[in-house]
ROROTI-634039 format. One record per residue (C-alpha): x, y, z; residue in one letter. Coordinates in steps of 0.1 Angstrom, whole numbers, plus 5000, padded with zeros to 4 digits. Each point is the difference from the previous one (the first is absolute). Layout:
N
XYZA/...
//
This chain:
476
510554374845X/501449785026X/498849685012X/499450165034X/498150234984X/497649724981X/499349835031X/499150325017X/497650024975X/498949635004X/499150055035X/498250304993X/498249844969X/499349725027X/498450185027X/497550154973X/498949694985X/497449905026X/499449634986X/503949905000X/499950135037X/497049715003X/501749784982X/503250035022X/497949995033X/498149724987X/503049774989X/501650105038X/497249875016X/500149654977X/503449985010X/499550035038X/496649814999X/502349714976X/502850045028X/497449945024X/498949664986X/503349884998X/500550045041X/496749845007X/500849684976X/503650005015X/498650055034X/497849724997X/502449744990X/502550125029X/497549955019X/499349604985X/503249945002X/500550085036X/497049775008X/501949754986X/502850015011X/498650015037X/497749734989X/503549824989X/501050045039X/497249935017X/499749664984X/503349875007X/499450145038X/496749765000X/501649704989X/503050055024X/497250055025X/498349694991X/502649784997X/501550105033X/496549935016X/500149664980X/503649905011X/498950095036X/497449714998X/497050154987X/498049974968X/500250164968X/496550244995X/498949804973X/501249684983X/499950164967X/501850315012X/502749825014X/503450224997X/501849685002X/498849904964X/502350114971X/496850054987X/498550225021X/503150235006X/501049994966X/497150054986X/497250244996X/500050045038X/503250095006X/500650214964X/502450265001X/499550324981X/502450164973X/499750324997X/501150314980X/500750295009X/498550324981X/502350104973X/502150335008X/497650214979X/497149825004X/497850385011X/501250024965X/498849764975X/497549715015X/501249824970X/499249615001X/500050025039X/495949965000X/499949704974X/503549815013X/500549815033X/502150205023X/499449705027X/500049635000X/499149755027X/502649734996X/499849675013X/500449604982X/496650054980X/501350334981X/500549964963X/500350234970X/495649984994X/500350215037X/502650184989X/497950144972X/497250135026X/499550355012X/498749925037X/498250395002X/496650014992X/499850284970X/497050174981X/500549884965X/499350324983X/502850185026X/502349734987X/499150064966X/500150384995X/503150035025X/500450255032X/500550344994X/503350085011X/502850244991X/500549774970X/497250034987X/500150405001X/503349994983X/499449774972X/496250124989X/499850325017X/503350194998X/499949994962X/496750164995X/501150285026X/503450034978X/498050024968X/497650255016X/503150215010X/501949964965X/497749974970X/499350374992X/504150085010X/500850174971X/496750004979X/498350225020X/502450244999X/499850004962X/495950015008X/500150285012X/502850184980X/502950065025X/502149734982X/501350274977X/500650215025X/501849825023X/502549864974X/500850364992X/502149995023X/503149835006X/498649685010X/499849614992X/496849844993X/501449745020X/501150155030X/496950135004X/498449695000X/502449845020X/499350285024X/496249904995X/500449655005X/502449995030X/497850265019X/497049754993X/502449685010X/501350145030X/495850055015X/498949684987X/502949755007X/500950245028X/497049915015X/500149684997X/503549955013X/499350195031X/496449805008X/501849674995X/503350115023X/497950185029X/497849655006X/503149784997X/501650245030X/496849975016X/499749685000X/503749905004X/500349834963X/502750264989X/503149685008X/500049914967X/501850284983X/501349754972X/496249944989X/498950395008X/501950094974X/499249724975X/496550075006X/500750394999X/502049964966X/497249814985X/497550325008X/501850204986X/500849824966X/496449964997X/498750315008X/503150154973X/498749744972X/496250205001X/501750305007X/502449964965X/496649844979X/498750385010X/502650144989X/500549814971X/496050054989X/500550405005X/502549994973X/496949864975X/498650334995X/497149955009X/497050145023X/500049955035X/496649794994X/501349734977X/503250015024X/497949925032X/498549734978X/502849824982X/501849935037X/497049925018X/500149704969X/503449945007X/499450015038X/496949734994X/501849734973X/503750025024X/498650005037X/496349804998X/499549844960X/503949874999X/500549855033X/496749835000X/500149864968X/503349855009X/498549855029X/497049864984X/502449834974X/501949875024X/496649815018X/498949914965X/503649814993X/501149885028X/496449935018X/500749865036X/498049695008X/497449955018X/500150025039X/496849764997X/502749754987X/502050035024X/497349975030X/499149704979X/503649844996X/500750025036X/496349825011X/500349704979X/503649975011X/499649995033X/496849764994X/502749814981X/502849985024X/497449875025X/499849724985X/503149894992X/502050145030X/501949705010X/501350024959X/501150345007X/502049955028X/501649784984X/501050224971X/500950245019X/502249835022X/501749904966X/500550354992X/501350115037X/501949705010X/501350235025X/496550025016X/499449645004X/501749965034X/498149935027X/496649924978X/498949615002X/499049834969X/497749785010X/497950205021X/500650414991X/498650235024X/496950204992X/502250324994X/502149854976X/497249864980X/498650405001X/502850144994X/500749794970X/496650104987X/501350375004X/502949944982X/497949894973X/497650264997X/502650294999X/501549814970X/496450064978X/499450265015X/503850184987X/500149894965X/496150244999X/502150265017X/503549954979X/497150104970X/498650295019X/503750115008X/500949964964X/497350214984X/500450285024X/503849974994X/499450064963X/496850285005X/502850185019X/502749984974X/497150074975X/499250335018X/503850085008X/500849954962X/497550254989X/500050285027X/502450194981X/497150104975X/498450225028X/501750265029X/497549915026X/501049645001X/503450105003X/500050235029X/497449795017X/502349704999X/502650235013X/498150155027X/498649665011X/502849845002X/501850295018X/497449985030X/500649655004X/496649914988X/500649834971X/500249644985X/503649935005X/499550125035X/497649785007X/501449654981X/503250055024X/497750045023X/498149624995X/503649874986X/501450045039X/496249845011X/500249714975X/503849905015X/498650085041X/496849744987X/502849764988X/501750025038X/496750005016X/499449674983X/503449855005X/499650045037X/496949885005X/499749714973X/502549765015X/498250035032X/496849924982X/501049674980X/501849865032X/496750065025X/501850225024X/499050225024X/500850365008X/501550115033X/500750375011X/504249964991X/498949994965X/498650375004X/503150184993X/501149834972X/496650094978X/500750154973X/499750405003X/499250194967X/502750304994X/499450244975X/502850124979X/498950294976X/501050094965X/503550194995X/500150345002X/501249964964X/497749784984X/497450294992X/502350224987X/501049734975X/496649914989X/499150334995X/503450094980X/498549904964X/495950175004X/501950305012X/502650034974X/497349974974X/497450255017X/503250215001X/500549944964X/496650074992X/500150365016X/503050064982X/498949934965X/496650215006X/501850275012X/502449984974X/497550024976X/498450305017X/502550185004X/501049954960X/496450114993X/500050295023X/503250134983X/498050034968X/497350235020X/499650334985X/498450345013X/497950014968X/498749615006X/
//
């Protein structure tokens, strides 16, 4: 019997089983309904972006337009929209918006592109409490249960279609009392699993592979080839993992029944009880603290630093003795005073955040330290990040915004403390946020060590099953 010969079978065997036909047309339609989701959220946040980035144009067009009109001899449209302030074009007025583009994948995975910021508005009052805020307006229970998207599918979903292809593999062939007979002849046990099995892989990953790589054609996402094949690898290794815990239960000896049973177990406590237990300790050691606090921190500052401006600007000025040119000490304009206030607030308002940052730092470590127990979290870190949808994406991401809020500042500020006004030869030399993406190989190495051990995983199950199916015999 040859293995062209088993998967003839298969496909016959296939064709007569009316619910796996279901099953198979049910999990397509998931797939391109998942797929689906994934251009509409990637759609929308093309289209945000390109608002904003008009939005970005448009504004510096008005205040060229105004401050031509102004320098012509007329008057500015309101005295406390004047484009002449440092206030006023540095501020919220004239904000410019930092933006990120989609990851490569993002049809793919939504990831954390629906609870992190993939756009800023940066100007001299941004500080790491706006850094922390998701400007979209979100139901709470979509945030909380997550979009479904191809992720989604392949984490929860592929495994119970895998298990529903694989658990009776060889028992019911010893169910029904063809086991004997077919190793009469001159046959492995194992091949004809393996035949099994990879005739079962190639439909279900198959179809997996081809949904995912006809909408990144269609859409134009296939120039990533780099992360295609990280995310492609990381399918597959997960979808081998279930398909060698099949295997592997076969060899038990057991009836198909208590089969189907022990892997839908194994199939709840690795992909829904592991992972969320993990994440529940993680909130329960590391808790994040309050935003409250925070809101809280930041109004009694600035009630604070209203007070004592004139004390401010004087500290500061001790701490940027490069700023102090140009600002009179006996008599410190109005923006100076403000902006000293600022200053002050941003400092409370960062040491809340430096918490925040620090919890979250360790929930992540926590969580990163103990996704090895469960497959799922492995190949969904993989897959994530692969799409460029996932945390390390997005901190490079607010690293680059953190450093263009820095500039911002250091434009604007000295014109602030020395009372100056803004004329239209200053437009040029705003600062104009850049974006420089991750490496092509920075994915690659994150994902070296989950995928080595998800690899390692699949080989020590289907080592194991492939010992026990050795010991397989006709009269089992």
């Amino acid at each position: 019997m040859t293995a062209r010969t088993v998967l003839r079978k298969e496909w016959r065997l296939l064709r007569a089983d009316r619910a796996l036909r279901i099953a198979l047309g049910l999990f397509g339609v998931l797939l391109v309904y998942a797929l689906a989701n994934g251009m509409v959220w990637t759609r929308f946040q093309e289209r945000n972006i390109e608002s904003a980035q008009t939005q970005n144009v448009e504004r510096a067009a008005g205040f060229a337009e105004e401050l031509a009109h102004i320098e012509a001899g007329g008057e500015p449209a309101s005295q406390f929209a004047d484009p002449r302030s440092p206030f006023v074009m540095g501020g919220p007025s004239g904000s410019h918006t930092a933006t990120l583009e989609p990851g490569p994948l993002s049809i793919l995975a939504v990831g954390q592109s629906d609870l992190l910021p993939y756009y800023y508005d940066v100007n001299i009052y941004t500080n790491e409490s706006t850094l922390q805020q998701n400007g979209e307006v979100e139901n709470p229970v979509n945030l909380m249960a997550g979009r479904f998207d191809l992720t989604f599918v392949v984490v929860y979903l592929l495994p119970l279609l895998v298990l529903a292809l694989s658990f009776n593999v060889l028992s019911a062939e010893r169910e029904r009392g063809t086991l004997a007979l077919t190793l009469s002849q001159p046959v492995r046990v194992r091949s004809i699993v393996a035949a099994k099995l990879a005739f079962r892989a190639m439909l279900a990953v198959g179809l997996v592979l081809a949904v995912a790589v006809v909408g990144l054609l269609a859409t134009g996402g296939a120039g990533s080839p780099g992360r295609m094949l990280l995310w492609c690898g990381a399918v597959v290794a997960y979808a081998l993992f279930w398909f060698a815990l099949a295997a592997w239960v076969n060899t038990l000896r057991r009836t198909s029944a208590w089969n189907a049973t022990v892997l839908v177990g194994a199939w709840l406590v690795l992909v829904v009880v592991l992972p969320a237990a993990i994440n529940i300790a993680a909130d329960l050691l590391h808790p994040l603290p309050s935003r409250v606090e925070m809101i809280t921190v930041q109004r009694e500052a600035s009630n604070d630093a209203v007070n004592s401006r004139s004390e401010l600007l004087a500290r500061y000025l001790e701490d940027h003795p490069e700023m102090a040119e140009g600002v009179v000490a006996d008599d410190p304009g109005f923006g100076a005073l403000s902006w000293a206030a600022t200053d002050a607030v941003n400092q409370q308002v960062e040491v809340v955040t430096a918490e925040h940052d620090a919890r979250r730092a360790e929930q992540i470590h926590l969580v990163r330290r103990y996704r090895y127990l469960s497959p799922a979290l492995l190949a969904q870190d993989v897959i994530i990040d692969a799409a460029g949808t996932g945390d390390a994406r997005y901190a490079h991401f607010r690293g680059q915004v953190r450093a263009f809020a820095e500039e911002w500042r250091e434009f604007f500020v000295p014109a602030i403390l020395a009372d100056e006004q803004m004329t239209a030869s200053v437009l040029p030399q705003i600062p104009v946020y850049r974006a420089a993406d991750e490496e092509p190989g920075d994915a690659t190495r994150r994902a070296a060590v989950p995928l080595t051990v998800l690899g390692g995983l699949v080989l020590l199950v289907g080592v194991s099953a492939g010992v026990g199916l050795g010991r397989v015999r006709g009269a089992d």
